[in-house]
Phi, psi and omega in degrees: 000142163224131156310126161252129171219152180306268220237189177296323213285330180243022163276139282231127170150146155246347175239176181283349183297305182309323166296324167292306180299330174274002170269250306248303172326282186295310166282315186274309136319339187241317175097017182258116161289146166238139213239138171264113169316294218259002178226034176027065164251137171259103169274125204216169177277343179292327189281332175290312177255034114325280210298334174278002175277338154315149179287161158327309171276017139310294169263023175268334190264007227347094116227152160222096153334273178321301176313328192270343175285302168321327132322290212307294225299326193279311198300325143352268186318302195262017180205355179283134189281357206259002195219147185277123160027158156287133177279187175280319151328274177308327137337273183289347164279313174304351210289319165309315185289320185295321178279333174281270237295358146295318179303307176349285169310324190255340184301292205290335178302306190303348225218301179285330170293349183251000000 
C-alpha cells in the first residue's frame, strides 16, 4: 500500500524532526510507503532507515556530511570517464540512498524556508 502525497510540505510534522518521526510511523510501524509526487521519491523503510542513521543534528543544522559524501561517490562512480559506466546493479542498490538524501534536503529545505 501507498500514501501518494505532492510535496514535504503536507507530510505530518512541523520541524524535521517530527516530520521524520511520522514518516517512520506510517512506513515503518504501519507498513505504508509514502510516495512524493511532484519531486517523485518513493519512501520505503530502507530510505527511513538511511535517514535514520542520522544524527540529530544534522537536521537541526540541515546537513549531513555523510549523505553529501555518498552522493559525491554515486555521482563519481557514474561520470567519471576513467571508471566504466555504472551499472544497473549498482544504480538500484544506490537508489535508497539517493532517495533519503534527497528526502533529507528537501525535509530541512522545507523547515528553513518557512
Amino acid at each position: 500500500m501507498t500514501i501518494e502525497v505532492h510535496t514535504v510540505r503536507h507530510l505530518k510534522g512541523a520541524s524535521p524532526r517530527t516530520k521524520l518521526h511520522h514518516l517512520y510511523k506510517t512506513v515503518c510501524r504501519r507498513g505504508i510507503n509514502v510516495h512524493l509526487t511532484k519531486d517523485d521519491i518513493h519512501v520505503t523503510p530502507a530510505v527511513v532507515s538511511i535517514l535514520l542513521q542520522r544524527r540529530p543534528e544534522d537536521l537541526d543544522q540541515g546537513d549531513s556530511q555523510a549523505l553529501r559524501v555518498l552522493l559525491s561517490l554515486r555521482h563519481d562512480r557514474e561520470t567519471s570517464p576513467c571508471l566504466a559506466p555504472a551499472s544497473e546493479v549498482f544504480k538500484a542498490r544506490t537508489q535508497d540512498m539517493e532517495a533519503a538524501a534527497s528526502l533529507f534536503y528537501l525535509i530541512v529545505g522545507q523547515a528553513a524556508a518557512e
